[in-house]
Residue, then its C-alpha position, 0 to 999 in steps of 0.5 A: x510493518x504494515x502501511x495502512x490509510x483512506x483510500x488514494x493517499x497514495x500506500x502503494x505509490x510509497x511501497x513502490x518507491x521505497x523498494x526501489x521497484x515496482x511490487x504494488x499495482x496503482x491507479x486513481x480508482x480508490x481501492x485498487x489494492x485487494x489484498x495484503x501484499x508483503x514486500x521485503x526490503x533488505x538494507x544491508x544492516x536490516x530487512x524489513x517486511x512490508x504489508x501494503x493494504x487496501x484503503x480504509x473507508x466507510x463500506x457500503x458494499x460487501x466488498x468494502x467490508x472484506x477489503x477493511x477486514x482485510x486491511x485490519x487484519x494485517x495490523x495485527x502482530x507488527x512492529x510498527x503501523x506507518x499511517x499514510x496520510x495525503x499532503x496535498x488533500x489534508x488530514x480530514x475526518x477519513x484519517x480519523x477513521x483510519x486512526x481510530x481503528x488502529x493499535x495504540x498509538x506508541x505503534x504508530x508512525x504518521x507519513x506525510x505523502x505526496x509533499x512534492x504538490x503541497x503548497x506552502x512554506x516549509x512550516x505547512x505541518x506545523x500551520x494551523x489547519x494541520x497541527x490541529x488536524x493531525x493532534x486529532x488523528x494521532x493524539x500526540x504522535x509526530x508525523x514525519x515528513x523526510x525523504x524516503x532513505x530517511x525514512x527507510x531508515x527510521x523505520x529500520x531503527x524502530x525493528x527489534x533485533x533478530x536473525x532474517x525471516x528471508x533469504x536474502x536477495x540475490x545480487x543478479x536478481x531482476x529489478x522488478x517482479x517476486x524477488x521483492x516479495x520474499x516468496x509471500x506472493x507467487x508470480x501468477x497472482x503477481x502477474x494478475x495484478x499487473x493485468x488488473x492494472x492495466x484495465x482498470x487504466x484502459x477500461x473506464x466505462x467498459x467493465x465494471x471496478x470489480x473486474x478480477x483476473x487470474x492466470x491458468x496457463x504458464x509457459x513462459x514467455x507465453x502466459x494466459x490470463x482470464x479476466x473474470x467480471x460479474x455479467x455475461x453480457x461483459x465478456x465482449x467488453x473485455 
């Protein structure tokens, strides 16, 4: 199932809270997510295979044009696409965008997010700034708007019966690393991640958006991460 919409609805945040762990990176800069990064959720009853995405938008640069493309492709050949949508700012002509570039709508399930900071009476989606708003996304499609276990499991109820395509995971396995990522992500470029967070979260002037990072020594608990940036005269900053 992939998880697709406009940047800072909030994907990420959902993916992790779903898990019940942390496998995405997040931060308030918009498109933080890179790449599709799968995550695997093993129910007891269902497993299922998450794809998160960097967030839809109008490229202006090329590397906002390779992060769409990264992004559309990863709907390709899933069940279901969960189009995320921001419960506090509102449904607006970004999530159409999003909507227009999707599979037929039958695939789609909408995700009201962030619900916990949206004022208003229990009716809020059914209001008339929404209702219209989310007919022009979806054209009929019902967003939901439970709790994530409901969620979990409406989503699993939409799978097609089948044996796993994961090993299941182990019982001691550490709340938190590659055992949610079914072995799609390896634990260096996870780890990379985790370093790209945290400057994009220090580092607000100092290096530039399109910071990178990889690890090139591994002896555990000893790691080494170089952090890659577009000028030279950058290298002192980071």
């Amino acid at each position: 199932m992939t998880l697709v919409g406009r940047a800072n609805v909030g994907k990420s945040s959902l993916l992790n809270t779903m898990m019940g762990r942390k496998v995405s990176i997040v931060s308030d800069k918009p498109q933080t997510t890179r790449g599709a990064l799968r995550a695997v959720l093993s129910t007891g009853t269902a497993q299922i295979v998450f794809v998160d995405t960097p967030g839809l938008h109008k490229p202006r640069t090329l590397l906002g044009q390779r992060l769409n493309r990264t992004a559309l492709n990863a709907v390709e050949g899933v069940d279901t696409v969960v189009l995320v949508v921001d419960g506090k700012s509102g449904v607006g002509g970004g999530d159409r965008f999003v909507a227009d570039r999707l599979a037929p709508a039958d695939r789609h399930v909408c995700v009201v997010n962030k619900m916990t900071v949206c004022p208003g009476p229990p009716s809020w989606p059914s209001s008339r700034r929404w209702g219209v708003g989310l007919r022009r996304v979806l054209r009929g499609v019902r967003p939901y708007r439970g709790g994530v276990g409901e969620l979990v499991a409406a989503l699993a109820r939409r799978l097609p019966e089948g044996p796993p395509l994961y090993p299941g995971e182990p019982a001691d396995a550490p709340k938190g690393g590659m055992a949610a990522m079914g072995g799609e992500v390896d634990e260096r470029q996870w780890l990379s991640e985790l370093v790209r967070e945290q400057l994009l979260a220090v580092t607000r002037e100092e290096l530039p958006y399109s910071i990178a990072c990889q690890v090139t020594d591994w002896d555990w608990p000893y790691v080494r991460c170089e952090i890659l940036v577009e000028r030279d005269s950058q290298k002192g900053m980071s």
